[in-house]
Steps between C-alpha positions, in 0.01 A plus 500: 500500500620343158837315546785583270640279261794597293425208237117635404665830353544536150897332418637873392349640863704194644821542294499837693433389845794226399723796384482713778529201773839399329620884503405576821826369673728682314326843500488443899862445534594830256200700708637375840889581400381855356321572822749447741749732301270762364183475807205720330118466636455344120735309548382329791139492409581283212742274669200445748258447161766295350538255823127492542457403125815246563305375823160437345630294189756313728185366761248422165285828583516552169 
């Protein structure tokens, strides 16, 4: 199984990881707020992506 390493990616592949770590907070919070005043099956499904994405790059999974 090859290990991951952010830093053997190409620097544009890396600005993007960077990117979407730092926005992943705020997109959370708007998804979470949104959900518990207009509760859709989409709009669960991508709180749940959203908190697993959140969850990954906050314990170093990726």
């Amino acid at each position: 199984m090859a290990r991951y390493y952010r830093y053997r990616l190409p620097p544009w592949a890396r600005n993007c990881i960077i990117v979407v770590e730092k926005v992943t907070l705020p997109i959370l919070i708007f998804q979470l707020i949104r959900t518990l005043f207009f509760p859709t099956s989409l709009d669960v499904f991508l709180l749940g992506l959203l908190v697993g994405l959140f969850i990954a790059f906050h314990q170093g999974w990726i």
